[in-house]
Every structure is written in C-alpha cells, then in structure tokens.
Steps between C-alpha positions, in 0.01 A plus 500: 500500500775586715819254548529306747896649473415845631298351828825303588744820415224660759563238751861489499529872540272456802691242648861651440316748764594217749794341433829559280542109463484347120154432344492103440206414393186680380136285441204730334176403428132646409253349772136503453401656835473865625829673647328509822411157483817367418693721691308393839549128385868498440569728792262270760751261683276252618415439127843422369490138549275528197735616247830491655700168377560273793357750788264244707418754731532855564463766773630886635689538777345928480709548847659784348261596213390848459160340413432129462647315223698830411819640490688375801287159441695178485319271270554135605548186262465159622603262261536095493825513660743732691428842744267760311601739262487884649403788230499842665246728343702811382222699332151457528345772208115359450399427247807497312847438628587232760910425600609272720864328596610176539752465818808368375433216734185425303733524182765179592802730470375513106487841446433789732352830469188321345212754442167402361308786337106414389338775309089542352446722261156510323500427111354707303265195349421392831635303752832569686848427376703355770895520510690274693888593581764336700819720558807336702852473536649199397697285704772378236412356159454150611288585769292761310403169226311347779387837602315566183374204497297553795425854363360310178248237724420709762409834241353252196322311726346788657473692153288187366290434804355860496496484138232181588308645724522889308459363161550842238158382230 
C-alpha cells in the first residue's frame, strides 16, 4: 500500500505550480468513492453547503469562467452572518486537481496570498485519495493563530464530512 505521504508530497509540488506562498496546512485522506466521483463532488459549487463548515448556501458567479464552475469561476459562500466569501477558481484539471483563492477581503486581513489546492488521485486498493492544502501568507504571528484556526474548522470539517459521506471500508 502506498503512503498517504507521497500523495501529499504530489500535491504540494502541484500546488507550488501556483503560488510561492508557505504551505500551512495539509489534510489527506483515502475516500471510498471513484476519482471521478469525488472529483465532480468536491469540485460542484452548488454542493458545498454539504461539506463545507458553516457555508448555508452556495453559488458561481461563471461571468468570467472559461467554462462554468471553472477557472475564472468565483465560488460563493453564504454563511450565518457577514457578505459571502469569494474563492476564484485558479485551475480546473478534471478529475484531479482543483485551485482556487480566497480574496484577501474574504480572508479578514488574516493572511493573504491564500491558495487552496484539492487533488484525487486513485489508490491503488480502490477508491481515491484526496489531499487537501491551504498555502498563504501570514499576516503577523498573532493574526496567523486565528488564521489557522479557521484553516483547522473550515479543512477538518470538510475533511470529516466527505470522509462521512466517502467512507474508505
């Protein structure tokens, strides 16, 4: 069996391919479901109210998409309270490799440079193995605690949702 290791060392060398800020956080799981499969979940906007932590609705604004829900796509969060969060698809590689970027707006002067990298990679016992990655700047030390923080809930919470509804038997 392969380690889960060498899919993240894969998806950080695919992600420093878009940005030169500082890896912060990495999640990586085995999911019982095809790449495909979870590839076309994770990377279907008007789905991530189901997994995302605290996103009560969602939508693309795919005004200046190259395709819907693509690169150029600005995925749209609606949570409980304050304006929507904006994540600008940056690379749209079906079915593997899906980037997107926070505005810094969206980011409460936390950190900037924020890049979220998503890759799918098929396991060689079946299902998909699905790396999670959130690269940023941060904004200062104090800042970047509460930063991580939100990393931690908003990529764990995600992580553990798909792992529900993807359970690896």
């Amino acid at each position: 069996m392969d380690s889960l290791s060498e899919y993240a060392k894969r998806a950080q060398e695919a992600g420093a391919r878009f940005t030169d800020a500082p890896l912060q956080m990495t999640f990586t799981r085995h999911l019982g479901a095809s790449q495909q499969e979870l590839f076309d979940y994770i990377s279907d906007t008007d789905r991530l109210s189901e997994w995302i932590p605290g996103a009560k609705q969602t939508w693309s604004d795919d005004s200046n998409a190259k395709a819907p829900k693509q690169v150029g796509s600005v995925r749209m969060m609606k949570s409980s309270f304050g304006k929507p969060t904006r994540e600008v698809v940056k690379a749209y590689e079906a079915p593997h490799l899906l980037a997107y970027s926070l505005t810094d707006k969206s980011t409460f002067g936390l950190f900037s440079d924020h890049l979220g990298v998503v890759t799918c990679e098929p396991h060689p016992d079946g299902g998909t193995v699905l790396c999670w990655l959130a690269f940023a700047r941060p904004a200062g030390a104090i800042k970047w605690l509460a930063g991580k923080k939100i990393f931690e809930v908003a990529l764990g919470g995600g992580i553990k949702a798909l792992e529900r509804k993807f359970p690896y038997r």
